[in-house]
Backbone bond lengths (Angstrom), bond angles and torsions (degrees), N, CA, C in turn:
res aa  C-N    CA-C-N  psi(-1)  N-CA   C-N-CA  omega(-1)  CA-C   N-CA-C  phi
1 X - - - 1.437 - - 1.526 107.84 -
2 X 1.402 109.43 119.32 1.637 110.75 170.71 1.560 118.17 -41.12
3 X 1.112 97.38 136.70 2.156 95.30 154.71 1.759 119.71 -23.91
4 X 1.536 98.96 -71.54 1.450 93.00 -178.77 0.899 136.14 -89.53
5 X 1.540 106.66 -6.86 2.122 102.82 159.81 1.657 107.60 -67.11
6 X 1.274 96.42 -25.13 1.943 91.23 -172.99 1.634 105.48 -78.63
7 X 1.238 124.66 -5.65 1.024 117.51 -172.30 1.527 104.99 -103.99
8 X 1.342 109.06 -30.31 1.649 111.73 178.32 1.754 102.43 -78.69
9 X 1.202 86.90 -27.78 2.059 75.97 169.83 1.455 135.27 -95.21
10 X 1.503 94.00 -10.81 1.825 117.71 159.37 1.743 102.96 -63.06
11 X 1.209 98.56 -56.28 2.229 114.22 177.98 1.435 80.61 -49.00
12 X 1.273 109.58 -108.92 1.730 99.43 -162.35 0.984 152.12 -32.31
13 X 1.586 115.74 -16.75 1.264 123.12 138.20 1.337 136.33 -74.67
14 X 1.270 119.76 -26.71 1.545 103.16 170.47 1.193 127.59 -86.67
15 X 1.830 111.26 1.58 1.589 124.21 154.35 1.579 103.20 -48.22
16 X 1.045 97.43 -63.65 1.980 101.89 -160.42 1.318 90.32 -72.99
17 X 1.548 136.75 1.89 1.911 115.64 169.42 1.354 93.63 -91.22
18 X 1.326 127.48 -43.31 1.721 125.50 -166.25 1.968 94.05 -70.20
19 X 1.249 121.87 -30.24 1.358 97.00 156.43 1.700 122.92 -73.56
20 X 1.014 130.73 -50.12 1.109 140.10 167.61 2.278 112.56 -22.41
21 X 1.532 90.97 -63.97 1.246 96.25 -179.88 1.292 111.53 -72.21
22 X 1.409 144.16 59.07 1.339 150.31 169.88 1.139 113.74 -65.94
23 X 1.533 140.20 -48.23 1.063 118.25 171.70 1.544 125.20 67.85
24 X 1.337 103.70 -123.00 1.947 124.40 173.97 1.432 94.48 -92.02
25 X 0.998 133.07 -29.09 1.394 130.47 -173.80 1.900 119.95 -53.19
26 X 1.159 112.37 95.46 1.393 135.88 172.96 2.065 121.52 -19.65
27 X 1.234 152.88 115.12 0.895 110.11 175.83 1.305 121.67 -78.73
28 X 1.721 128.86 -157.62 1.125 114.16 -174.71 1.785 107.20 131.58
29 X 1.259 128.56 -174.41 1.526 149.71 -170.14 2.006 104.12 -90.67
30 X 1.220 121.15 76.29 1.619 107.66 173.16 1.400 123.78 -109.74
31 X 1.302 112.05 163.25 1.211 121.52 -166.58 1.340 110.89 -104.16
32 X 1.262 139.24 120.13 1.383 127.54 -158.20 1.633 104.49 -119.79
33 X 1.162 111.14 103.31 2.060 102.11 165.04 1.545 108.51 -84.26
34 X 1.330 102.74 107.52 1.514 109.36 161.52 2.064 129.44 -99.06
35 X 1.305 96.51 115.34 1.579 99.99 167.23 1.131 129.38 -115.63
36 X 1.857 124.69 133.76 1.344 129.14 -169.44 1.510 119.18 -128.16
37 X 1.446 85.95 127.31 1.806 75.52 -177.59 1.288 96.64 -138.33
38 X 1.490 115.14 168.73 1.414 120.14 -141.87 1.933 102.43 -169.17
39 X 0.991 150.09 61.73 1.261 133.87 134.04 1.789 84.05 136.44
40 X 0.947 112.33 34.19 2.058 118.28 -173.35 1.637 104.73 67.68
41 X 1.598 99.53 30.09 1.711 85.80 158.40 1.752 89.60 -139.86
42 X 1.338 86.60 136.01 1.848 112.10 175.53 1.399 88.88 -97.53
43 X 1.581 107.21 152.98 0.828 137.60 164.83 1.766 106.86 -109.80
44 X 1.553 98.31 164.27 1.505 102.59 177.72 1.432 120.65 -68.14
45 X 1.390 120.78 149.70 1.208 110.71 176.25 1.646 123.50 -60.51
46 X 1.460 151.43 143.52 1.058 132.58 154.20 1.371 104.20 -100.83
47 X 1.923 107.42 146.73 1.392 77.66 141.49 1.623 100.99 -124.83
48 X 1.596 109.30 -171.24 0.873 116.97 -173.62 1.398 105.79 -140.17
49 X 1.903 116.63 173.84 1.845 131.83 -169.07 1.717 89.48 -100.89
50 X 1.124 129.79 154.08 1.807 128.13 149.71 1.485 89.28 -132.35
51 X 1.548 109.72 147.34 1.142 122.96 148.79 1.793 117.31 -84.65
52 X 1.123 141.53 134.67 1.550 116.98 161.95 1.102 116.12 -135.62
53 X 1.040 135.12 106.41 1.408 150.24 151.46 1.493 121.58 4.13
54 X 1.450 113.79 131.34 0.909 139.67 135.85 2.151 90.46 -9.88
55 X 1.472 93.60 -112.74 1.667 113.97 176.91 1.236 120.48 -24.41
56 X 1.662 121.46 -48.33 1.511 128.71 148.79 1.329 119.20 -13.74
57 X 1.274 99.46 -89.28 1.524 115.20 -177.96 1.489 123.53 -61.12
58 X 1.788 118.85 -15.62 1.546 104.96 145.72 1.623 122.07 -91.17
59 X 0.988 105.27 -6.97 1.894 97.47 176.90 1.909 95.95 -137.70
60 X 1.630 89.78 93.38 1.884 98.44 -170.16 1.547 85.77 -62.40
61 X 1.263 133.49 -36.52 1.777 116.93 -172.88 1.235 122.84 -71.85
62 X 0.909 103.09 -6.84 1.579 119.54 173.52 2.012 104.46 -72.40
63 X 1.289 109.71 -38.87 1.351 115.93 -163.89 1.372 99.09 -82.04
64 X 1.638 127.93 13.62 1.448 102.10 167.74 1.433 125.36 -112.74
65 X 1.188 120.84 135.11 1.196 129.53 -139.89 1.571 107.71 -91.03
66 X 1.311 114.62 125.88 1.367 131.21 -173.23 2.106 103.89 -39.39
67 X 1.425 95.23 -52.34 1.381 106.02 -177.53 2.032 108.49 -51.10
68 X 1.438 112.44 -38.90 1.370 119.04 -173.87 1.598 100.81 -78.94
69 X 1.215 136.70 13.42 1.126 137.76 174.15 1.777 130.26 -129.76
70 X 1.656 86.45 24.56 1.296 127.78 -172.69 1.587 115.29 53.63
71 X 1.551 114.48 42.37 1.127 120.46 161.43 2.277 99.66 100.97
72 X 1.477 93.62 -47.17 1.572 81.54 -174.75 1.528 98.04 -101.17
73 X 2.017 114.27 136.88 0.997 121.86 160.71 1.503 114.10 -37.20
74 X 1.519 109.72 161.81 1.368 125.36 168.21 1.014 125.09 63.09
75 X 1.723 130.95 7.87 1.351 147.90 170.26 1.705 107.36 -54.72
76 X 1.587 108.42 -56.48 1.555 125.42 -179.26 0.987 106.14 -89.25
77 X 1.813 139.04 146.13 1.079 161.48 135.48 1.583 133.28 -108.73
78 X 1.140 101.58 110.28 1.610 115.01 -169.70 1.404 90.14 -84.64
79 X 2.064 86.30 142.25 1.741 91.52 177.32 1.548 113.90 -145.63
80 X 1.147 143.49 159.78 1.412 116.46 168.98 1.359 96.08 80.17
81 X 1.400 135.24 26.34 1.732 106.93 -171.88 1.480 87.91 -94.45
82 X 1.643 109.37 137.00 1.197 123.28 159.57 1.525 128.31 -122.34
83 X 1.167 140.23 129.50 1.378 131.83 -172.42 1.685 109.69 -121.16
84 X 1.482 98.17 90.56 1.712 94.72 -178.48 1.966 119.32 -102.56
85 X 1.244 108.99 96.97 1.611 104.35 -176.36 1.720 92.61 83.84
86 X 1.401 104.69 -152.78 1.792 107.73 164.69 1.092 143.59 -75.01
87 X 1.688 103.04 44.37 1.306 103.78 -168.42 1.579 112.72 -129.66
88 X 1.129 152.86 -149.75 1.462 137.78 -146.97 1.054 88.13 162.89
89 X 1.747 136.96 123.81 1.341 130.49 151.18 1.526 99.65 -136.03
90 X 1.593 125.96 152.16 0.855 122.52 162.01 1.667 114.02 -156.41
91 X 1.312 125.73 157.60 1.776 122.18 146.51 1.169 116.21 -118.01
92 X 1.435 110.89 173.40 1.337 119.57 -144.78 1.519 107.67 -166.15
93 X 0.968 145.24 115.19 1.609 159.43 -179.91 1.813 116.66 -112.13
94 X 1.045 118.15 118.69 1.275 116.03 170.93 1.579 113.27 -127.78
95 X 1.421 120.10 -169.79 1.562 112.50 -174.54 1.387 113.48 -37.30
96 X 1.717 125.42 -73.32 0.660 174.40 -83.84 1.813 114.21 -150.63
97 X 1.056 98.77 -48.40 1.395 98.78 -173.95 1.624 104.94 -150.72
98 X 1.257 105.70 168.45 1.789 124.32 168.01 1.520 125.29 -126.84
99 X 1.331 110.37 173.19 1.607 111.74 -168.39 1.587 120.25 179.92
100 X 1.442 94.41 155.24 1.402 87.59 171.02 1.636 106.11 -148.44
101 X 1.619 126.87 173.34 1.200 118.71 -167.05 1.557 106.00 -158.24
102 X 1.104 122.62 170.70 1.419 135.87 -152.30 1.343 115.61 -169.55
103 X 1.495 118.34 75.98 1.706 112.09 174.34 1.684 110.94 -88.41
104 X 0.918 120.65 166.73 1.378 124.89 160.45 1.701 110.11 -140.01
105 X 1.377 105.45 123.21 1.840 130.37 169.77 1.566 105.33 -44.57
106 X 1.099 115.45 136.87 1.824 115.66 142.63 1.437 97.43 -144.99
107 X 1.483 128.08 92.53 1.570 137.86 168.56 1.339 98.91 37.72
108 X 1.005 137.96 -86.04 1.722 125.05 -166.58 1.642 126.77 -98.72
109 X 1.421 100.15 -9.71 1.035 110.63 174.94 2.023 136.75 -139.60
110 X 0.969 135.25 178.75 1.547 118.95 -168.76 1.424 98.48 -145.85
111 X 1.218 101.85 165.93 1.926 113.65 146.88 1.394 117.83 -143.15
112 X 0.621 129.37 167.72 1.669 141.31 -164.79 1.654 124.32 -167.06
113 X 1.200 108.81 141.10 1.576 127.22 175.47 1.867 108.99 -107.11
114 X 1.221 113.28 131.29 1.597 94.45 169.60 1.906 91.15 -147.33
115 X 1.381 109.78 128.08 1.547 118.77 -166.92 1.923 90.07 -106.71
116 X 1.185 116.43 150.21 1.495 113.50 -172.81 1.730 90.80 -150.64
117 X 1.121 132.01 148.24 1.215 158.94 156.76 1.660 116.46 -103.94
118 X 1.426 98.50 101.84 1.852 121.56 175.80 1.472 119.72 -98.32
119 X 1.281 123.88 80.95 1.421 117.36 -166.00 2.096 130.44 57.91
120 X 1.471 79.86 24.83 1.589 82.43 -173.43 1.604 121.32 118.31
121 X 1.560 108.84 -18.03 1.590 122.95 -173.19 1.542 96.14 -116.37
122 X 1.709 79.79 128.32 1.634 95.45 177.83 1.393 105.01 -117.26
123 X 1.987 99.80 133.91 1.061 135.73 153.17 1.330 156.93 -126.79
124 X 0.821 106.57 131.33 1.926 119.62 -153.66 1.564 95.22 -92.69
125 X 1.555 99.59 148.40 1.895 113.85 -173.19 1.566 85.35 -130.66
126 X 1.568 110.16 145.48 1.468 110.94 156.17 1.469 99.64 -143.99
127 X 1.354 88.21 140.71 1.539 107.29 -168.05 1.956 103.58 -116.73
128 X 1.608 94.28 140.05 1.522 103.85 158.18 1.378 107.85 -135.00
129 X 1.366 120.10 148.98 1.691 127.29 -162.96 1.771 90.35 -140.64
130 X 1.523 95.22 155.33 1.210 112.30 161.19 1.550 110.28 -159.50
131 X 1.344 106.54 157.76 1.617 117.25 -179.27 1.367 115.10 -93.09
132 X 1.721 113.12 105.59 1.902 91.21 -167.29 1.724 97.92 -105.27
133 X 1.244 130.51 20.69 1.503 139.96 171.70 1.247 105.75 156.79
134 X 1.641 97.15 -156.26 1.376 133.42 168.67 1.794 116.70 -66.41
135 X 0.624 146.03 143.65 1.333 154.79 -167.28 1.863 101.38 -87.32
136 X 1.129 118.76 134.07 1.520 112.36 -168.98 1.473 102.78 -131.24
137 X 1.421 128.07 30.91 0.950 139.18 149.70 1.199 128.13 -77.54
């Protein structure tokens, strides 16, 4: 697997874990800044929109997205998820790679670290979120 397919499929999966790790996390319309870096090369920041559900946010496993699991269920397995006060911990193993992650809540908004192992190359995600409403989807 190239560098940057593994990295666009590392991104898409740790979208559907930062849904996953909901926790205290509100549903609703958020704004997500994601940064990845990987072997002393950063990548650009994205950010990105999530919608999350109502349903989301009571069944966080529900919020991970078939696509972040490279299309076939049951590739990823979340383990260890713990949610103590505002905090979010979890690991996670899939074909291919491993991980673990760490958000922390403040009412409308979060940040988060999630470090993943891809065949031997380690890369780190940092996340900032915010709640900009109701979801109008």
């Amino acid at each position: 697997m190239t560098l940057r397919k593994a990295m666009l499929v590392a991104g898409v999966l740790a979208l559907g874990v930062s849904l996953y790790a909901q926790g205290p996390r509100r549903d609703g319309k958020w704004e997500v800044k994601l940064e990845m870096s990987m072997a002393g090369m950063n990548m650009p920041a994205q950010t990105l929109t999530q919608c999350v559900t109502p349903k989301q946010a009571a069944d966080p496993q529900a919020a991970m997205p078939p696509s972040g699991r490279g299309g076939r269920g049951g590739d990823c397995k979340i383990s260890d998820y713990k949610a103590e006060g505002n905090k979010v911990s979890w690991t996670m193993a899939c074909q291919q790679m491993t991980g673990s992650g760490e958000f922390v809540y403040a009412g409308e908004t979060y940040t988060g670290t999630m470090k993943m192992n891809m065949q031997g190359q380690e890369m780190t995600m940092k996340y900032a979120g915010k709640r900009l409403g109701d979801c109008t989807e």
